[in-house]
C-alpha positions as CSV (number, residue, x, y, z in Angstrom):
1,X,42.1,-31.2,-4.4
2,X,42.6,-27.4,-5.5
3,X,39.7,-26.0,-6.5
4,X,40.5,-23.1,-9.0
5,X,36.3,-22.5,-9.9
6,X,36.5,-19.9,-7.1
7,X,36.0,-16.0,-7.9
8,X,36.3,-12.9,-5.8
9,X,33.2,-10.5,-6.5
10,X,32.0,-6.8,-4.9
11,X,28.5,-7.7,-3.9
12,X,27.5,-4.4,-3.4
13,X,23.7,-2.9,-2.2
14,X,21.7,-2.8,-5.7
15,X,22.1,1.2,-6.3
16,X,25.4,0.8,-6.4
17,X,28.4,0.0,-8.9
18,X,32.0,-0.5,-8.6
19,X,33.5,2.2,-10.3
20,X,31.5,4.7,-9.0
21,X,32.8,3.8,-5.5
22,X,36.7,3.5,-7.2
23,X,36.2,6.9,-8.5
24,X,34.7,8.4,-5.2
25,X,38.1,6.8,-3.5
26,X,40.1,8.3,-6.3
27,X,38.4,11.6,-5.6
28,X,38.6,11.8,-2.1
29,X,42.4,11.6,-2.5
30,X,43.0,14.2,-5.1
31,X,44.0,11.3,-7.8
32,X,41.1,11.2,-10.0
33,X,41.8,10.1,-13.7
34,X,39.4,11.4,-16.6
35,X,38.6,9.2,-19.3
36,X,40.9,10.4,-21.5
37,X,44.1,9.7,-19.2
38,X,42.4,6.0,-18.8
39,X,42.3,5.3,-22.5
40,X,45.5,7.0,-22.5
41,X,47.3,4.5,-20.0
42,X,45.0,1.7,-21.3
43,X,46.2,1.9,-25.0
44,X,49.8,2.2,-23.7
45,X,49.1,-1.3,-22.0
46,X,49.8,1.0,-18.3
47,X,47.8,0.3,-15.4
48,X,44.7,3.0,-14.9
49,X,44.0,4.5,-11.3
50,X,40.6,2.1,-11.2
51,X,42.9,-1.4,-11.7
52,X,45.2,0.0,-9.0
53,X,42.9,0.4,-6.7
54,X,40.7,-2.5,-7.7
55,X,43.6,-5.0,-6.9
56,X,44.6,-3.3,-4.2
57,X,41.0,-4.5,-2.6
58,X,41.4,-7.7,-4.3
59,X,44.4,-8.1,-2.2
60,X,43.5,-7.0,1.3
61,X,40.8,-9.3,1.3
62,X,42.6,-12.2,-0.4
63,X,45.4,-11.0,2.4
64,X,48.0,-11.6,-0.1
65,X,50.5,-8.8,0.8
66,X,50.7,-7.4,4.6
67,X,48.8,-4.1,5.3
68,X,52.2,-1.8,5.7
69,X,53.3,-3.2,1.9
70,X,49.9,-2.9,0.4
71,X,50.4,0.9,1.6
72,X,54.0,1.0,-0.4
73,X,53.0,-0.4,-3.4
74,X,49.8,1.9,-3.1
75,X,52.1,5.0,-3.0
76,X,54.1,3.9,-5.9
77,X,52.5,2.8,-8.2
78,X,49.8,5.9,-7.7
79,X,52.5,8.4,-7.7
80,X,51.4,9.4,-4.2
81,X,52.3,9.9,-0.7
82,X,52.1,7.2,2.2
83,X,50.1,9.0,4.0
84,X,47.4,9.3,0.8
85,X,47.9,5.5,0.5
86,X,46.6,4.7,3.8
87,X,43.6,6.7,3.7
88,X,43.0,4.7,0.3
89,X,43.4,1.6,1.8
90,X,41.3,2.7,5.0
91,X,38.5,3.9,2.6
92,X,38.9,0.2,0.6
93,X,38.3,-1.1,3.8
94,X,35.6,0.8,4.6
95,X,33.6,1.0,1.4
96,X,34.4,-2.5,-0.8
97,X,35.8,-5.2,1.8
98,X,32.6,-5.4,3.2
99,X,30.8,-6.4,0.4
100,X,33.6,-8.4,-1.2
101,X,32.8,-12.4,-1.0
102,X,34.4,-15.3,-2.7
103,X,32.2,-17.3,-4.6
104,X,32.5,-21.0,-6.2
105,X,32.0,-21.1,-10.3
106,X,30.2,-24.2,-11.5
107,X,33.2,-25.4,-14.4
108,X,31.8,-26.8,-17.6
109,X,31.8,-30.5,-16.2
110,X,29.1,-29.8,-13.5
C-alpha cells in the first residue's frame, strides 16, 4: 500500500527560518531578489528565486533528478552560470539537506 500522508519538512535549529537561509544562498551567489521583483514574478504566476531554490532542495534529498541535471536546470531556470549552480547546490547541501526529514501526516481517518 502507497502511503501518500508523507511530507518533506526543513527541521532546522530553533533560531532559524527557511527563507532567511534561501536568501543567504541567493546572496552568496549574486542572485538575490527584493520583494518587489517576488510579488512581481508571483502575480505574473513566474517562479520566484526562493521556490527555485526551495525545490531544488526538495529534490536532492528526494533524489528525484541526478546531481549534474539538478545543476542544469539550476542554471536555467536562475538565469545563471553552471558554475553558480553548483555552488548553490553545494551550499543546499551544506545548509538545508541536513535538517530536511520526511515525516508521516496522520490523514483524517486516524
Amino acid at each position: 500500500m502507497i502511503n501518500n500522508n508523507r511530507r518533506v519538512i526543513f527541521d532546522l535549529p530553533e533560531d532559524i527560518i527557511i527563507p532567511d537561509v534561501i536568501y543567504e544562498i541567493l546572496k552568496n551567489n549574486g542572485l538575490e531578489e527584493d520583494l518587489k521583483d517576488y510579488i512581481s514574478k508571483k502575480t505574473r504566476g513566474e517562479e520566484t528565486r526562493f521556490i527555485i531554490i526551495r525545490d531544488a532542495a526538495l529534490a536532492l534529498f528526494k533524489k528525484r533528478v541526478p546531481e549534474e541535471k539538478l545543476v542544469e536546470l539550476l542554471a536555467k531556470h536562475l538565469e545563471t552560470s553552471k558554475e553558480v549552480a553548483q555552488k548553490i547546490i553545494e551550499e543546499i547541501k551544506q545548509k538545508l539537506i541536513p535538517y530536511t526529514k520526511e515525516i508521516e501526516v496522520p490523514s483524517e481517518n486516524q
